[in-house]
MARNUPA-780423 format. One record per atom (N, C-alpha, C, O, CB): residue number from 0; x, y, z. Coordinates in steps of 0.1 Angstrom, whole numbers. Glycine has a CB too. Layout:
<rs>
 num     x     y     z
 NUM     X     Y     Z
...
</rs>
This chain:
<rs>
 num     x     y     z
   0   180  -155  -157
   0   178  -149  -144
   0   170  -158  -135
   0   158  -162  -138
   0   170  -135  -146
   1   176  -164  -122
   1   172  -174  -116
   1   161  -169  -105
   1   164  -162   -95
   1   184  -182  -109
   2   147  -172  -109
   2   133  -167  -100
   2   137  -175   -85
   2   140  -187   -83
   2   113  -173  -109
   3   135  -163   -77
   3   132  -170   -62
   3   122  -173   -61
   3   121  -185   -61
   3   133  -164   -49
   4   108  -167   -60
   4    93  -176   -59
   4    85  -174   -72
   4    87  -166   -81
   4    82  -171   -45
   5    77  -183   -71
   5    66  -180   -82
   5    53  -179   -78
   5    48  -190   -76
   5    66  -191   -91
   6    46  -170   -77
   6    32  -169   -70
   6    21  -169   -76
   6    10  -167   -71
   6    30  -159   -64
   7    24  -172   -92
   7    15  -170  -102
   7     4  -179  -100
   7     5  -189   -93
   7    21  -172  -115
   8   -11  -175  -107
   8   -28  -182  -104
   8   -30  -179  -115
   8   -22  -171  -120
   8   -40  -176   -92
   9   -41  -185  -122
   9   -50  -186  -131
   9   -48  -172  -136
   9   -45  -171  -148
   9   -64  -190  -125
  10   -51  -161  -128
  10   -55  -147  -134
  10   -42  -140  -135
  10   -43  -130  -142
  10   -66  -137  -125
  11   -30  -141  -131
  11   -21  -135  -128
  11    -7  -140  -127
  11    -4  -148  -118
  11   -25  -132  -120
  12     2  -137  -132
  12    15  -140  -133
  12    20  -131  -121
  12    15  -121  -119
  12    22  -138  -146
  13    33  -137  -113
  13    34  -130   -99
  13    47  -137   -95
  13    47  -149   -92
  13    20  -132   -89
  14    60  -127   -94
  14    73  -130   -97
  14    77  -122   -89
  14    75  -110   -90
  14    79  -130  -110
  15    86  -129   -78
  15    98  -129   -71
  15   113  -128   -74
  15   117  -140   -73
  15    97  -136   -66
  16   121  -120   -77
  16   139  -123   -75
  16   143  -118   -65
  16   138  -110   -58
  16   149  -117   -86
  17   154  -125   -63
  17   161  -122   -49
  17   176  -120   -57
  17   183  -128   -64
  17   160  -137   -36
  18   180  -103   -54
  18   191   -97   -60
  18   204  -107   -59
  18   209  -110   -48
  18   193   -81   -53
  19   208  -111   -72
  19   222  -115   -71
  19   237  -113   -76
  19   237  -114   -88
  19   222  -122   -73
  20   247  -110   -71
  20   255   -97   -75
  20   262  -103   -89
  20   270   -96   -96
  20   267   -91   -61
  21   259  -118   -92
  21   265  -119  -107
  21   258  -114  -119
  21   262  -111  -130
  21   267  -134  -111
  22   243  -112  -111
  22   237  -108  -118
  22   237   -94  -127
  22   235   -84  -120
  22   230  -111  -114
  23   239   -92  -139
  23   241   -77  -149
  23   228   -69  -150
  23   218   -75  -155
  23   245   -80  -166
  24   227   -55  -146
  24   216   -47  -145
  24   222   -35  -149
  24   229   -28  -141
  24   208   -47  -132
  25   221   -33  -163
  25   224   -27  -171
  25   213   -14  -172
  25   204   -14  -181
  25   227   -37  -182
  26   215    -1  -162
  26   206    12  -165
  26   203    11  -180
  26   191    11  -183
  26   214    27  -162
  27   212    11  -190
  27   212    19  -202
  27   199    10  -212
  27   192    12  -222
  27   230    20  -209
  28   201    -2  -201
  28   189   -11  -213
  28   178   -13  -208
  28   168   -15  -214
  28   192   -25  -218
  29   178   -14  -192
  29   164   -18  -186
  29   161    -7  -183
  29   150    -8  -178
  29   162   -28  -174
  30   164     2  -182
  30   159    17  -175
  30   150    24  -188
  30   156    25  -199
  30   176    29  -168
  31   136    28  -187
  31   129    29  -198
  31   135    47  -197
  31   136    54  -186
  31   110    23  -198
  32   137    53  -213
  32   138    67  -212
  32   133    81  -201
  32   138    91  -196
  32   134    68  -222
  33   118    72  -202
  33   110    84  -194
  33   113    85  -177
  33   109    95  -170
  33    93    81  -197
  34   118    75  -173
  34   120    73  -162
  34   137    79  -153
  34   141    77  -142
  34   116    59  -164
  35   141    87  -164
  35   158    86  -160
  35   158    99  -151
  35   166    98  -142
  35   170    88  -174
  36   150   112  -152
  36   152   120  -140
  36   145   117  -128
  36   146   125  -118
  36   151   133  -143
  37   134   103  -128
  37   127   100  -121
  37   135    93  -105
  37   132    93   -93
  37   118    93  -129
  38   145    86  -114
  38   160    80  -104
  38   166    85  -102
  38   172    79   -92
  38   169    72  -107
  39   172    96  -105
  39   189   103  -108
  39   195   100   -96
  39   205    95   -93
  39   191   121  -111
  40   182   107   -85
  40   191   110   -69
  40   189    92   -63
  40   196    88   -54
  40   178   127   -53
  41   181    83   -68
  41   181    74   -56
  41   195    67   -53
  41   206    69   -58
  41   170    62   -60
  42   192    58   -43
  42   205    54   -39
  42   210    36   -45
  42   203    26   -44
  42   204    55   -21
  43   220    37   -49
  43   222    26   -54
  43   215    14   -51
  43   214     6   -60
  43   231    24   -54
  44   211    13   -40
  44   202    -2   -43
  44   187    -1   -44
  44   181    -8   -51
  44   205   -14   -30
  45   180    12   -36
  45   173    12   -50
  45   169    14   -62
  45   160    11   -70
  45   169    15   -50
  46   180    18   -64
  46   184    15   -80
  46   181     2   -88
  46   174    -2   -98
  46   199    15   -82
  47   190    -4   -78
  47   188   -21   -81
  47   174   -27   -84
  47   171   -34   -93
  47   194   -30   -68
  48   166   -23   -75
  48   157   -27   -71
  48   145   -22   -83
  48   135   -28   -86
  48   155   -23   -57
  49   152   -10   -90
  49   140    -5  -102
  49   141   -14  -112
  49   133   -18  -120
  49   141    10  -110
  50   157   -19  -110
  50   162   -25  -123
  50   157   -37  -122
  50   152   -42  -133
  50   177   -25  -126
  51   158   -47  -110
  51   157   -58  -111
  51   139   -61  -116
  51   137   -72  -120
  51   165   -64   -98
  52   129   -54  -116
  52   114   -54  -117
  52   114   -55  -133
  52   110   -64  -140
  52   106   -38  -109
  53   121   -42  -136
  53   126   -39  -152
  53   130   -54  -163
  53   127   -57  -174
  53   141   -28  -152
  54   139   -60  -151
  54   143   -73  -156
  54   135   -85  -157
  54   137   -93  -166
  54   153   -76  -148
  55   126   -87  -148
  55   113   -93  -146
  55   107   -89  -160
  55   108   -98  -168
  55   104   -87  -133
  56   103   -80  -162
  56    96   -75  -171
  56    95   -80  -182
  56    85   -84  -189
  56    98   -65  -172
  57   108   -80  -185
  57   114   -82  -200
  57   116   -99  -205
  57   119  -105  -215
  57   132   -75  -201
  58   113  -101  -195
  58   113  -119  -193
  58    98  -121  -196
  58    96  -130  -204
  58   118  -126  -174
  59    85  -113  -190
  59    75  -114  -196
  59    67  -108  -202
  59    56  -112  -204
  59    71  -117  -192
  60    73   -95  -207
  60    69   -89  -221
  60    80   -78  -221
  60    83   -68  -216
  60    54   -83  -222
  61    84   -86  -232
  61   101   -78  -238
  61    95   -62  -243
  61   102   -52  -243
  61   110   -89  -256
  62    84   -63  -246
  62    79   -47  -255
  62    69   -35  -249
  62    63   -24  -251
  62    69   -50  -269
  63    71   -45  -240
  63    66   -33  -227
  63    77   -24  -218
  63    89   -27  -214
  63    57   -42  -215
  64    69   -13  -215
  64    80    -6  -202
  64    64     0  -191
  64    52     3  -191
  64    94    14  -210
  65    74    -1  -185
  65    64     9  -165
  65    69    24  -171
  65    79    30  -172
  65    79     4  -140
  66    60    26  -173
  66    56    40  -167
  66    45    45  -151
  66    40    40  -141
  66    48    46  -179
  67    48    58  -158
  67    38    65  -139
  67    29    75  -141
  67    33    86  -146
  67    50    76  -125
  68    17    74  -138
  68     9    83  -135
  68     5    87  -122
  68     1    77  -115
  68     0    80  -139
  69     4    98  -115
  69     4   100  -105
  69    10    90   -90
  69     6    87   -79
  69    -6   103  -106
  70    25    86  -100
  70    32    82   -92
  70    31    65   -91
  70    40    59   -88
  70    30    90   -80
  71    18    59   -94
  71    14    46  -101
  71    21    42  -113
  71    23    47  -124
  71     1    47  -105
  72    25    32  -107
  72    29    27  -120
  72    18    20  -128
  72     9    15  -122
  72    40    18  -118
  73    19    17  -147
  73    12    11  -152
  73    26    11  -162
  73    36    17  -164
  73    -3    16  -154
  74    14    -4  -171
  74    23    -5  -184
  74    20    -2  -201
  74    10    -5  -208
  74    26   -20  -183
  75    30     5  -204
  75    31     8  -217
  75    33    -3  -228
  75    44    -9  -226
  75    40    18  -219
  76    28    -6  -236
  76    13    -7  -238
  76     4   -10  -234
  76     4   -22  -233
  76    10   -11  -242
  77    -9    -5  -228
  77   -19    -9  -219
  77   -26   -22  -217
  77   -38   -21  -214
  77   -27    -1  -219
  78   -21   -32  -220
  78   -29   -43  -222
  78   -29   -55  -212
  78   -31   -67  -215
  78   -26   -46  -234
  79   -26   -50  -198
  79   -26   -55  -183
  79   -25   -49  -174
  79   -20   -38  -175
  79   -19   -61  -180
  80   -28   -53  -164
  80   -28   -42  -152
  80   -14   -51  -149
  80    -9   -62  -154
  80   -43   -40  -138
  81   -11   -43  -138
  81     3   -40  -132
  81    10   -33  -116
  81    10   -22  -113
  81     6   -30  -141
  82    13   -42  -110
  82    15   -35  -100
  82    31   -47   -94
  82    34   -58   -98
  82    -2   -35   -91
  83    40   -35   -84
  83    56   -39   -83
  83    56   -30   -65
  83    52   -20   -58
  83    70   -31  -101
  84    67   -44   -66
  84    72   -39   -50
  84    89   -43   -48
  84    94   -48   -58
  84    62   -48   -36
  85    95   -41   -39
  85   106   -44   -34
  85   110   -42   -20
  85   104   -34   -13
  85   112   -38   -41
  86   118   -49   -17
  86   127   -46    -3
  86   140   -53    -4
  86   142   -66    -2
  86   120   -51    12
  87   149   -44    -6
  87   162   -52   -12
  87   166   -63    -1
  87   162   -59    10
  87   176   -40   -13
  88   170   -73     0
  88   172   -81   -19
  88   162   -85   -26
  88   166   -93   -34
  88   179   -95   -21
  89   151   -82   -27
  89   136   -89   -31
  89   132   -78   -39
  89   132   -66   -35
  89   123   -94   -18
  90   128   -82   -50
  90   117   -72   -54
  90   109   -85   -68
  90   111   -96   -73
  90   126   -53   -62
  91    99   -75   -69
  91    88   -85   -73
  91    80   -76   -82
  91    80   -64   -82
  91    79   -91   -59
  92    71   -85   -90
  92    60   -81  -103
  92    52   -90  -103
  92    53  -102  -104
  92    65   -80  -119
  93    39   -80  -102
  93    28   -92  -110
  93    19   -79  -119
  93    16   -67  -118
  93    14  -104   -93
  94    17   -92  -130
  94     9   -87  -143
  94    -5   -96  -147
  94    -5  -106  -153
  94    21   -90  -156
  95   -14   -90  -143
  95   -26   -94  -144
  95   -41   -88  -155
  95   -42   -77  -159
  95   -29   -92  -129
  96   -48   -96  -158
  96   -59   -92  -162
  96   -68   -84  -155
  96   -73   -74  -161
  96   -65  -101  -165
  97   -69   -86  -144
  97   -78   -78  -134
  97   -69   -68  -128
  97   -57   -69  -131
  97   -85   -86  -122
  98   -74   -57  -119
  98   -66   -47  -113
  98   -57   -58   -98
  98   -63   -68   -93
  98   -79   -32  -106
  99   -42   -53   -96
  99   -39   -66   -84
  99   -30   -57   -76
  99   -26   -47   -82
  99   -31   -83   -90
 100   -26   -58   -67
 100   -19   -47   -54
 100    -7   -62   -50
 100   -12   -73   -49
 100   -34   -39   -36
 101     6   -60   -49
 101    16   -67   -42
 101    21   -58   -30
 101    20   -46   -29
 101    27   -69   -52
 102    27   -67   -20
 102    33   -56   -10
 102    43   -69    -6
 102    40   -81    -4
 102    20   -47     6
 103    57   -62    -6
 103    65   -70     2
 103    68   -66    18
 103    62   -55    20
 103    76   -71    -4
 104    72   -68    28
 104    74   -64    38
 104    87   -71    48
 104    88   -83    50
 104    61   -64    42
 105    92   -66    51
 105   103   -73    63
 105    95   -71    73
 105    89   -60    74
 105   119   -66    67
 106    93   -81    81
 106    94   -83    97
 106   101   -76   108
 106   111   -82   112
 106    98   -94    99
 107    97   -65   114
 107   108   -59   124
 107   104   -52   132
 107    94   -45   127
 107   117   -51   118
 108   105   -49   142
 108    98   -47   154
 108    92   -31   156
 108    82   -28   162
 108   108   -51   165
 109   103   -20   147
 109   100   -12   147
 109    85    -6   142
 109    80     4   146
 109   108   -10   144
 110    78   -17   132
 110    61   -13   134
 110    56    -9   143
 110    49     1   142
 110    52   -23   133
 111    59   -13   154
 111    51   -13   165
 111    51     2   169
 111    41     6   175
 111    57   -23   176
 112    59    10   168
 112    60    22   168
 112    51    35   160
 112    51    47   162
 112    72    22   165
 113    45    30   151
 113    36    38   144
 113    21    34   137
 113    15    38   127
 113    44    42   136
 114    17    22   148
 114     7    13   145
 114    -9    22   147
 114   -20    18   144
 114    10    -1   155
 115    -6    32   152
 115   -15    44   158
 115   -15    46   142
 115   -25    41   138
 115    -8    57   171
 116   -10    51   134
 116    -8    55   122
 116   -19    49   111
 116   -27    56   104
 116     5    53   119
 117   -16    35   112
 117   -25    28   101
 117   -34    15   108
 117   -38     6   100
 117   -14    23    89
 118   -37    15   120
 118   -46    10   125
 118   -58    13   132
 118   -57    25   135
 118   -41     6   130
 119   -67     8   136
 119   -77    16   145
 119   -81     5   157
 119   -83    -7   158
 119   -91    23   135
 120   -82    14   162
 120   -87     2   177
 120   -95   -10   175
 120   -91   -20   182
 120   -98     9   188
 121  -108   -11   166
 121  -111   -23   159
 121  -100   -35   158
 121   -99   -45   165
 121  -114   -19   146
 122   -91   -31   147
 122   -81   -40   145
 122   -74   -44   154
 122   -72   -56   156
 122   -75   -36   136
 123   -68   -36   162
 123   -58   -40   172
 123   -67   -50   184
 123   -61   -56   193
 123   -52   -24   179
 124   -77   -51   182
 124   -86   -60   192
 124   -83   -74   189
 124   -84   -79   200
 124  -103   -58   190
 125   -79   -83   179
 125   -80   -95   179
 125   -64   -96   179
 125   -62  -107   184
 125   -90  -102   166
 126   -56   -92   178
 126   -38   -92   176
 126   -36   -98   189
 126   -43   -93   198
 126   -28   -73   174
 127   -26  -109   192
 127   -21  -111   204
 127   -14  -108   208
 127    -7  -102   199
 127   -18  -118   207
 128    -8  -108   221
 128     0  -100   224
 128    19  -104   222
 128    29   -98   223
 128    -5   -97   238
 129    15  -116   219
 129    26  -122   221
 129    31  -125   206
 129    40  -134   205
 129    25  -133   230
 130    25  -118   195
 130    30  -121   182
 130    25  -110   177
 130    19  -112   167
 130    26  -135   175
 131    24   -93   181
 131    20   -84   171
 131    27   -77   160
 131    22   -69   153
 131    17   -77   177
 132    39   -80   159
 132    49   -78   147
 132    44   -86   135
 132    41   -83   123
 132    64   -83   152
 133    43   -97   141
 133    39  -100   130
 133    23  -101   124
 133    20  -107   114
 133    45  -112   130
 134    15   -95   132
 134     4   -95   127
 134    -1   -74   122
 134    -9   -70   114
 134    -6  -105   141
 135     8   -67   130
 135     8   -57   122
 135    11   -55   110
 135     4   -50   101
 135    12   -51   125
 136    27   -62   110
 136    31   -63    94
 136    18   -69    83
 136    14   -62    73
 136    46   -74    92
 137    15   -79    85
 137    11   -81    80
 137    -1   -74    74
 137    -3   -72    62
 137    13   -89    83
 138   -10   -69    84
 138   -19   -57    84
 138   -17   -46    77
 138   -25   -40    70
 138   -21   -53    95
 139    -3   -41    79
 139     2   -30    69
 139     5   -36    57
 139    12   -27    52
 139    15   -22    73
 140     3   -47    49
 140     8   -51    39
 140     1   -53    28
 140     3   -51    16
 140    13   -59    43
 141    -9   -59    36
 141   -26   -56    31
 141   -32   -46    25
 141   -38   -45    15
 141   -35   -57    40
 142   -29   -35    35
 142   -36   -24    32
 142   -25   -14    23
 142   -29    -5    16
 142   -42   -18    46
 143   -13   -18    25
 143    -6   -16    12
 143    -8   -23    -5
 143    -7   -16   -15
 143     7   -21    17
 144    -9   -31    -6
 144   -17   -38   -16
 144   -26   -32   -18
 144   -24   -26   -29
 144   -20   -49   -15
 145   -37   -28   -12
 145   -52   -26   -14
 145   -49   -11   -17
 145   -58    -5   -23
 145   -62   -30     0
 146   -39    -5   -14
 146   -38     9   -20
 146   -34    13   -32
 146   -36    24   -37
 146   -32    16   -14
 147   -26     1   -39
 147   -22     2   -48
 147   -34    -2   -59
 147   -33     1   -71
 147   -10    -3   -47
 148   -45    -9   -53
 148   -55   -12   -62
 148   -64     0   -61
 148   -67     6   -72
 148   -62   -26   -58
 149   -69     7   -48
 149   -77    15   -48
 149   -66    29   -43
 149   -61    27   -32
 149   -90    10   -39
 150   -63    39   -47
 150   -57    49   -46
 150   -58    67   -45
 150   -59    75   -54
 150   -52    46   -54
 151   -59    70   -33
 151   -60    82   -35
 151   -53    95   -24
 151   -52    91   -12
 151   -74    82   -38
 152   -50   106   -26
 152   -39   111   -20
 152   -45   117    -8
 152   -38   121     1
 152   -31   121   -28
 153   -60   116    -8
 153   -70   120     3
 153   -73   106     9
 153   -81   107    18
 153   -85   129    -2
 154   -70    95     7
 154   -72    87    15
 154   -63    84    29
 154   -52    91    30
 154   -74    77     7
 155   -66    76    39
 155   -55    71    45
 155   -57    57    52
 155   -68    54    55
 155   -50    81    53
 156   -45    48    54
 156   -46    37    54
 156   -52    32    67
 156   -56    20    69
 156   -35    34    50
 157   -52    44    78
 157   -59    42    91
 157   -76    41    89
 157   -83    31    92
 157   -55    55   100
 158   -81    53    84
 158   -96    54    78
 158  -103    45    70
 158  -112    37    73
 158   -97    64    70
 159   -96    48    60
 159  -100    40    47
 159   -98    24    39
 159  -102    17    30
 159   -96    48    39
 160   -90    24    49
 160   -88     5    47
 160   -84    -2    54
 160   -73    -2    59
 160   -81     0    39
 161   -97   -13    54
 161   -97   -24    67
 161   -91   -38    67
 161   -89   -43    56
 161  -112   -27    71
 162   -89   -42    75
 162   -83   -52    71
 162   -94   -66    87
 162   -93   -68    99
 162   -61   -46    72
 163  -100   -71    79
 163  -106   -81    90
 163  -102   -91    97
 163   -97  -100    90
 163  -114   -86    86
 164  -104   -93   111
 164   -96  -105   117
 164   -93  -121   110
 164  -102  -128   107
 164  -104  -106   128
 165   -83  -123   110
 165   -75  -131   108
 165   -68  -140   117
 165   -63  -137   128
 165   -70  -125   103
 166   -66  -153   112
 166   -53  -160   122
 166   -46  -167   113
 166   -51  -169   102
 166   -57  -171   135
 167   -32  -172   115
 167   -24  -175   109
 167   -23  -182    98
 167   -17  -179    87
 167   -18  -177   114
 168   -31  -193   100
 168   -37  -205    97
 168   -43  -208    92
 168   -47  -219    91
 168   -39  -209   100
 169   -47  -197    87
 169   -56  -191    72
 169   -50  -173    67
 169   -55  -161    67
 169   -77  -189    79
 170   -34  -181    61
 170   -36  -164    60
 170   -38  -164    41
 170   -32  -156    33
 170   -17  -154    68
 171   -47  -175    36
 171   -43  -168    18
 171   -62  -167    14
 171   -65  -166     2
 171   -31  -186     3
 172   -71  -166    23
 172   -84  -155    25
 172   -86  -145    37
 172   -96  -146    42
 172   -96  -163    26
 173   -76  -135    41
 173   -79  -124    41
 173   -87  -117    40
 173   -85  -110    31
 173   -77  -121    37
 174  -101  -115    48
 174  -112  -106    44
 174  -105   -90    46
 174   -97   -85    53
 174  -127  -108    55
 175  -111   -84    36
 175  -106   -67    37
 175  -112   -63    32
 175  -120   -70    25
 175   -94   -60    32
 176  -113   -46    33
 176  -122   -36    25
 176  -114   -21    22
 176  -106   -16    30
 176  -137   -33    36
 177  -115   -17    14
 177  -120    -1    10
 177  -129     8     7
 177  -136     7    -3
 177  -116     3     3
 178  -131    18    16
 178  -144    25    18
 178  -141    39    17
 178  -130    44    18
 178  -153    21    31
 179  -154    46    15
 179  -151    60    17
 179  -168    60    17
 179  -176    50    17
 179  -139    69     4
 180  -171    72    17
 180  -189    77    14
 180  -191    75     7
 180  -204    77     7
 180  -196    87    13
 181  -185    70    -6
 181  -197    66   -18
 181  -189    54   -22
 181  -191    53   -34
 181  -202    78   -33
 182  -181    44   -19
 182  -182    31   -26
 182  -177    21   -10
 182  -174    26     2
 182  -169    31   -43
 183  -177     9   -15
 183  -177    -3    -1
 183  -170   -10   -11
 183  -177   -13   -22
 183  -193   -11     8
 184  -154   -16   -10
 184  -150   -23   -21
 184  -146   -38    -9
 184  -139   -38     1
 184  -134   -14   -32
 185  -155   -53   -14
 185  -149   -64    -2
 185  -136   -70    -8
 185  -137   -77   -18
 185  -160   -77     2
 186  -127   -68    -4
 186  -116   -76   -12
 186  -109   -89    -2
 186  -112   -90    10
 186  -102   -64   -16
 187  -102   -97    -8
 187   -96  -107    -6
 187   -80  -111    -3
 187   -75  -113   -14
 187  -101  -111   -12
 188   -72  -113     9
 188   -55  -108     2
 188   -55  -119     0
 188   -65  -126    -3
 188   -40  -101     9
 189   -43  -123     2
 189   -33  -138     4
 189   -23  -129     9
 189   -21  -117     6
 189   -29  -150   -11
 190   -15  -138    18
 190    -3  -134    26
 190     7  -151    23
 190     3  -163    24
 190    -9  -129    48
 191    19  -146    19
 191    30  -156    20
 191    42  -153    25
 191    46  -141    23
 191    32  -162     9
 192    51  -163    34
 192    58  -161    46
 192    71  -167    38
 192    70  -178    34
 192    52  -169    60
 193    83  -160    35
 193    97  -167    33
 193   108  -153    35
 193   108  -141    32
 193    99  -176    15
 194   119  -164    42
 194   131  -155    48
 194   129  -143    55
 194   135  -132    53
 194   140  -150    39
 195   119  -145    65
 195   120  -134    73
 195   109  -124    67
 195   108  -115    74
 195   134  -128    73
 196   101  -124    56
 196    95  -115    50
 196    82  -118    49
 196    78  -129    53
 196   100  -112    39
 197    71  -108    43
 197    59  -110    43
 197    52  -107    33
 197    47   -96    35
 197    54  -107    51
 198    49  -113    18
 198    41  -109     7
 198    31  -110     9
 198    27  -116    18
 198    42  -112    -3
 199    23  -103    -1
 199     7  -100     0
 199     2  -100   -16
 199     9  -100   -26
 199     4   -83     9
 200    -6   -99   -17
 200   -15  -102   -28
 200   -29  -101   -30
 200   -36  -111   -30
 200   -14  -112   -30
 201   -31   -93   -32
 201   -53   -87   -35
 201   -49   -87   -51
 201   -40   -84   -58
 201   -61   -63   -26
 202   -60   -93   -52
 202   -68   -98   -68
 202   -83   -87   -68
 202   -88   -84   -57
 202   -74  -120   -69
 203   -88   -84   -77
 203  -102   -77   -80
 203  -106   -87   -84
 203  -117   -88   -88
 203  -104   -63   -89
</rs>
């Protein structure tokens, strides 16, 4: 199975494929049992997209499977943390010692339309005007990651997680946070740029 990127560090293995149609993604072998009425209705390419993570997987631990807890994924046997994303044709895994959040993202203008949603006037203060697609996405990408590290169904990504000014040209320290009334978490992303897309990456 031919890897499109490799993002792997010291703490963390961190794997990219880019879907290819010679490629065989066989439900009956990568699809773990517990997971089959969890798919039934999706639509074929996200389909693909569970499978191709599955396929990842098995390339770096054949005796493991993803399971879900409250909709989180983690891995069976517990002996890494775990966190997966996709946007067809891409989907991606990283398997780490520490807790780690991935976010992939396409570039597309339509952000701009619901930036009220997961931004707050703070943030929107340093964004230019003449490149905010790409600095929302990226902002939503972050704080996508960072949810998958810190998680909760009362949180929201407008409130509760910040994402600190930035410029391009430094995009692999990232200052960010998650907060609520009783904890202040400072985290760190990395952002990487190919075909049009935007990965992300927070480490604990």
């Amino acid at each position: 199975m031919p890897l499109y990127r490799d993002f792997s560090d010291d703490n963390a293995t961190i794997l990219i494929w880019k879907y290819d149609e010679t490629e065989e993604l066989d439900v009956h072998q990568l699809l773990e049992p517990e997971n089959a009425e969890k798919v039934k209705d999706y639509h074929p390419k996200k389909l693909q997209e569970v499978l191709m993570v599955r396929k990842l997987l098995k390339g770096l631990k054949p005796d493991s499977k993803i399971l879900y807890r409250d909709r989180e994924p983690f891995l069976s046997p517990k002996d890494a943390e775990i966190s997966i994303t996709h946007s067809f044709p891409f989907a991606a895994i990283a398997v780490s010692r520490n807790k780690i959040g991935i976010d992939i993202e396409k570039f597309n203008p339509k952000i701009l339309r619901v930036i009220d949603k997961f931004t707050y006037e703070e943030e929107r203060g340093f964004i230019p005007s003449d490149n905010e697609v790409t600095f929302y996405t990226i902002i939503w990408s972050v704080k996508e990651s960072m949810y998958k590290i810190h998680h909760s169904k009362h949180w929201s990504l407008k409130k509760h997680y910040e994402v600190r000014p930035f410029e391009l040209k430094h995009l692999h320290q990232i200052r960010c946070r998650v907060h609520d009334d009783l904890i202040s978490d400072e985290l760190k992303a990395r952002v990487e740029f190919f075909d049009g897309y935007c990965f992300t990456i927070v480490e604990e």
